[in-house]
N, CA, C and O atoms as a GROMACS GRO file, in nm:
protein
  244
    1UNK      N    1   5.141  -5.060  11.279
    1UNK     CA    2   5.120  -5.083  11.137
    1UNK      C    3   4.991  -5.163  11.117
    1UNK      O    4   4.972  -5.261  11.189
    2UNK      N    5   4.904  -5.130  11.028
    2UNK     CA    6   4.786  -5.143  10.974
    2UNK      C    7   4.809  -5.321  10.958
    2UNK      O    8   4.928  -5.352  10.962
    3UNK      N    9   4.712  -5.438  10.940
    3UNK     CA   10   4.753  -5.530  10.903
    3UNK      C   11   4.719  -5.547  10.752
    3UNK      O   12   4.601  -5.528  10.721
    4UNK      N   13   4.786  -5.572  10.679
    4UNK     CA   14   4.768  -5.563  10.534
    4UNK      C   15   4.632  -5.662  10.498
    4UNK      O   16   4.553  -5.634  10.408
    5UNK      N   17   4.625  -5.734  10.548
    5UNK     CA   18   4.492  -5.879  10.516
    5UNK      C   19   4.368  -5.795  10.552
    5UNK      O   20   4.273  -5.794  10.474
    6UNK      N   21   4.366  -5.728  10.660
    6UNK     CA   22   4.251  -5.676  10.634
    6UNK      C   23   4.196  -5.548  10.577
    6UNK      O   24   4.092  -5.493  10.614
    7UNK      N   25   4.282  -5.505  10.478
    7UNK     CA   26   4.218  -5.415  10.385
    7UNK      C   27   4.095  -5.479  10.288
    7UNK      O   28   4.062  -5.598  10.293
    8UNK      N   29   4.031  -5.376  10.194
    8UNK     CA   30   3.997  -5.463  10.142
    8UNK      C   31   4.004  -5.453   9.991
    8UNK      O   32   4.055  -5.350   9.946
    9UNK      N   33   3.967  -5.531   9.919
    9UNK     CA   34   4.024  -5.582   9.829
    9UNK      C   35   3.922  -5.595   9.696
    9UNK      O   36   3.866  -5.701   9.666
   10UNK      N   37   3.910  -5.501   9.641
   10UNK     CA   38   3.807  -5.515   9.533
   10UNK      C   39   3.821  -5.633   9.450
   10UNK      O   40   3.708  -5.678   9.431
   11UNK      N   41   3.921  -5.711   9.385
   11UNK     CA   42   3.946  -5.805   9.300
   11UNK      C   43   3.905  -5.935   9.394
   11UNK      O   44   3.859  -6.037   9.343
   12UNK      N   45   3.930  -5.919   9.567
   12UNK     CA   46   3.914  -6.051   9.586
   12UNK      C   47   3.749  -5.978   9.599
   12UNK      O   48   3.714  -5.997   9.482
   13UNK      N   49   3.686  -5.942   9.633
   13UNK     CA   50   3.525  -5.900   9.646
   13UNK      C   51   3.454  -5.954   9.555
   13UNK      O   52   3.347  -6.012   9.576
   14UNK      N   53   3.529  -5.935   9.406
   14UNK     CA   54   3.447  -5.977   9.278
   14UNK      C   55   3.422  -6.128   9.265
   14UNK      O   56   3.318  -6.191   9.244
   15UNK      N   57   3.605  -6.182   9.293
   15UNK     CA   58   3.611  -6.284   9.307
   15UNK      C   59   3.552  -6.364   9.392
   15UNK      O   60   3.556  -6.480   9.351
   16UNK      N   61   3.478  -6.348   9.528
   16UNK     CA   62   3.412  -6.399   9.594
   16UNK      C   63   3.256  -6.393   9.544
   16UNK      O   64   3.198  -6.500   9.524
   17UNK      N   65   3.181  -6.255   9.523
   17UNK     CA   66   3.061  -6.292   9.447
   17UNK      C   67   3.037  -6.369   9.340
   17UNK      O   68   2.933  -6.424   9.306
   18UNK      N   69   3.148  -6.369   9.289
   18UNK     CA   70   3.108  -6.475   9.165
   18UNK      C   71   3.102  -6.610   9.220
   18UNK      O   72   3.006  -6.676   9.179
   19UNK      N   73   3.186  -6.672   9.308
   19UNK     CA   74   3.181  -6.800   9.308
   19UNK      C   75   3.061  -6.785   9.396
   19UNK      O   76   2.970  -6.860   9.361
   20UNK      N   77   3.021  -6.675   9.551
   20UNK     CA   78   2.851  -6.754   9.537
   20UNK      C   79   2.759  -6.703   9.430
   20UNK      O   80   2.643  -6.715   9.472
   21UNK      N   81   2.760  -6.676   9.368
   21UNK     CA   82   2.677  -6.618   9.237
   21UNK      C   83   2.646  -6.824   9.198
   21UNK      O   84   2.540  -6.884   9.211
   22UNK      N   85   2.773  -6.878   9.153
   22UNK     CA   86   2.798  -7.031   9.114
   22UNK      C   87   2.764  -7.093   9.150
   22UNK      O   88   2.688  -7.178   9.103
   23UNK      N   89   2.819  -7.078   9.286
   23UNK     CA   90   2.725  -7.194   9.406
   23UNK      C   91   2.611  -7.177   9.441
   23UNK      O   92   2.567  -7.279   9.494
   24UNK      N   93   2.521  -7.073   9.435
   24UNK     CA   94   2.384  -7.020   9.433
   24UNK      C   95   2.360  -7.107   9.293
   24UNK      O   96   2.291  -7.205   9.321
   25UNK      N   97   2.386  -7.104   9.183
   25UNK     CA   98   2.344  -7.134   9.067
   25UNK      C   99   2.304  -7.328   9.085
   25UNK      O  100   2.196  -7.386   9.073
   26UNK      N  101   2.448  -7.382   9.119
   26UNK     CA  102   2.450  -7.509   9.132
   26UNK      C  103   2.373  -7.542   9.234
   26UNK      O  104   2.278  -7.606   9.189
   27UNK      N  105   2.365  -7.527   9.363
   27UNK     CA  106   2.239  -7.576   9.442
   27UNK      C  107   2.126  -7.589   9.415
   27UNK      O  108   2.056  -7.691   9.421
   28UNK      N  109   2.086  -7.432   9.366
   28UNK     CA  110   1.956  -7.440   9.304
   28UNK      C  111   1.930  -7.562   9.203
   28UNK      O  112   1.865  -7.655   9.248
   29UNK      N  113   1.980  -7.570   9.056
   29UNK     CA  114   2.012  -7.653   8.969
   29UNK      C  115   1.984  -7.821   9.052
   29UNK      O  116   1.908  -7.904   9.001
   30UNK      N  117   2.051  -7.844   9.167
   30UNK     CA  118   2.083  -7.990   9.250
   30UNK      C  119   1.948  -7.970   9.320
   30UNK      O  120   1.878  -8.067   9.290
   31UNK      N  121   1.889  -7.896   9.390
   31UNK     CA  122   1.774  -7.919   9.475
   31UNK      C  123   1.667  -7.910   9.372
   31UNK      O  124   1.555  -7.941   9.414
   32UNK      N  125   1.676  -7.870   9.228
   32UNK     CA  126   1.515  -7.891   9.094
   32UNK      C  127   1.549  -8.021   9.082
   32UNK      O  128   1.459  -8.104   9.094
   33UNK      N  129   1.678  -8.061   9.058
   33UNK     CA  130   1.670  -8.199   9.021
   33UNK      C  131   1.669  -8.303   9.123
   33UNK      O  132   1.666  -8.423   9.098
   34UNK      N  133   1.670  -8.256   9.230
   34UNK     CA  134   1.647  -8.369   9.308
   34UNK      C  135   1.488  -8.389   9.349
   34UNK      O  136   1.444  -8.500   9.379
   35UNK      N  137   1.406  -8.270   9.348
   35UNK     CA  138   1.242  -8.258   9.355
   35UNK      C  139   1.221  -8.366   9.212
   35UNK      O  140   1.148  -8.464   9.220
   36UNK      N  141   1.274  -8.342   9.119
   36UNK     CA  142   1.218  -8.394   8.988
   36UNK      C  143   1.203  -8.542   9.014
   36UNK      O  144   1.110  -8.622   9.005
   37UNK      N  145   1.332  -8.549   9.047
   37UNK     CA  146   1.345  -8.734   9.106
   37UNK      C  147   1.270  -8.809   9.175
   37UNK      O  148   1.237  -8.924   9.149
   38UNK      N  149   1.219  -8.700   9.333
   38UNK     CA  150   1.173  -8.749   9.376
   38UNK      C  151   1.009  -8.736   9.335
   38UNK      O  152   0.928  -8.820   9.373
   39UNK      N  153   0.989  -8.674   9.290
   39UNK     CA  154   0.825  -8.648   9.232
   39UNK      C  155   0.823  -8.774   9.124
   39UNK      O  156   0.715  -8.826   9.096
   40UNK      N  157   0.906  -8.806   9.083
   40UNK     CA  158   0.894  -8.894   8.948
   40UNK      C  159   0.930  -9.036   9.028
   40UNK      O  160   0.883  -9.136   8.974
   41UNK      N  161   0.983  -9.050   9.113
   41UNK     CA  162   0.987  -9.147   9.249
   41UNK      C  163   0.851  -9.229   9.327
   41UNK      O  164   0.828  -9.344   9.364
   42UNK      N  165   0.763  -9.075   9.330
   42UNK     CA  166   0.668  -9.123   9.421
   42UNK      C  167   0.532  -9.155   9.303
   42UNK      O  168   0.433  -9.227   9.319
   43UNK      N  169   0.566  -9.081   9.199
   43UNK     CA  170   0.422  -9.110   9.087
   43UNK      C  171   0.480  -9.242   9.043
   43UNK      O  172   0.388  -9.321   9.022
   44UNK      N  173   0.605  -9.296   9.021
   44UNK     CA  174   0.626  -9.443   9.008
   44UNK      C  175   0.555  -9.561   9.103
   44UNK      O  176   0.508  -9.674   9.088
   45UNK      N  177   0.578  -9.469   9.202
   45UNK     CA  178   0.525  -9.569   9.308
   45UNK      C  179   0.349  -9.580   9.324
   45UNK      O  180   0.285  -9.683   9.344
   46UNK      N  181   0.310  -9.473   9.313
   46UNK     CA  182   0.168  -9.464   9.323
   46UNK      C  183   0.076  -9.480   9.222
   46UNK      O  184  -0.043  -9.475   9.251
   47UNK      N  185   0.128  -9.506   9.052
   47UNK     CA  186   0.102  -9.564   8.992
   47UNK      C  187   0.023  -9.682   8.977
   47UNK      O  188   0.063  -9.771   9.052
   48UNK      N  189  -0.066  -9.712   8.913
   48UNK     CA  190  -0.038  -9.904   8.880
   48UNK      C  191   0.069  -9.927   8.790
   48UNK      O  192   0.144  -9.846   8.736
   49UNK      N  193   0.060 -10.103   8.778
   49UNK     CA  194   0.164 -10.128   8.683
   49UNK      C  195   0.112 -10.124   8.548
   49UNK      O  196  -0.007 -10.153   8.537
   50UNK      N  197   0.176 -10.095   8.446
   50UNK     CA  198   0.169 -10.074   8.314
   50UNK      C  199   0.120 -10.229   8.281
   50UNK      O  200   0.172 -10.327   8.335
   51UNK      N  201   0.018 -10.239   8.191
   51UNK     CA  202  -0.016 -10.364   8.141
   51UNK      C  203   0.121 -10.423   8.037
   51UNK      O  204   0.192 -10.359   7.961
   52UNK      N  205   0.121 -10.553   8.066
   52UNK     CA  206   0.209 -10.637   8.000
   52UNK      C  207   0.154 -10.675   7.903
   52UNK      O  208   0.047 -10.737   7.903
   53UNK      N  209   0.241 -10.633   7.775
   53UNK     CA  210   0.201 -10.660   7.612
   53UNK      C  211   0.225 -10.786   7.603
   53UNK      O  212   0.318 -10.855   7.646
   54UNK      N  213   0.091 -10.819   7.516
   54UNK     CA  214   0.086 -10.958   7.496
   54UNK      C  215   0.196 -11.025   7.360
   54UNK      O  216   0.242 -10.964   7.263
   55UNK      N  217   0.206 -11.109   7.384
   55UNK     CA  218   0.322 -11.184   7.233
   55UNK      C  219   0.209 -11.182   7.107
   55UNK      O  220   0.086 -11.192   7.110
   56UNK      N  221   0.291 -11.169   7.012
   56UNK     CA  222   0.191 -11.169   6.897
   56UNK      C  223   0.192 -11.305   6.885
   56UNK      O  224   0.289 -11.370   6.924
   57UNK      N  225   0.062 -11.372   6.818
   57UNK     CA  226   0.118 -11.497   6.762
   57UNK      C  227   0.219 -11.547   6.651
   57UNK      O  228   0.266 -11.438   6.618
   58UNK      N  229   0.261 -11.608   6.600
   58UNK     CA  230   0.329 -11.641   6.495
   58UNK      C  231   0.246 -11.695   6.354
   58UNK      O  232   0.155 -11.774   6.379
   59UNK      N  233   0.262 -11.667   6.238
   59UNK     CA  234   0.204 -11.708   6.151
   59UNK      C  235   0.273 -11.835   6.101
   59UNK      O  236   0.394 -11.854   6.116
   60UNK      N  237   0.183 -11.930   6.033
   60UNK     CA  238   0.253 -12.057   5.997
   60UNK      C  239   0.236 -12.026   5.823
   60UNK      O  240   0.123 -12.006   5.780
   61UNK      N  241   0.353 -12.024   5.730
   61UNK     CA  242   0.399 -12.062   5.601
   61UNK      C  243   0.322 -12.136   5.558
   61UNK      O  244   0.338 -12.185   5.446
   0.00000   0.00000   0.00000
């Protein structure tokens, strides 16, 4: 007798492309945003520092 598990199975087929269809989607999505971070990481760093605004004075009444 044939083993039934390994027939195959159009519903689970679909069901499997879709979820890597998802997980293709989400990685991608996690590895832009992690370039973004780190690009915005290293121009922080290689930057100067932003000049520090001075206090206004106060006016006297």
């Amino acid at each position: 007798m044939a083993n039934p598990w390994l027939k195959k199975n159009p519903f689970m087929s679909m069901w499997l492309s879709t979820a890597n269809r998802v997980a293709g989607t989400l990685r991608g999505q996690a590895t832009a945003q992690v370039k973004r971070q780190v690009k915005a990481a290293i121009a922080e760093a290689i930057s100067p520092p932003a000049p520090k605004a001075k206090p206004k004075p106060r006016r006297k009444h």
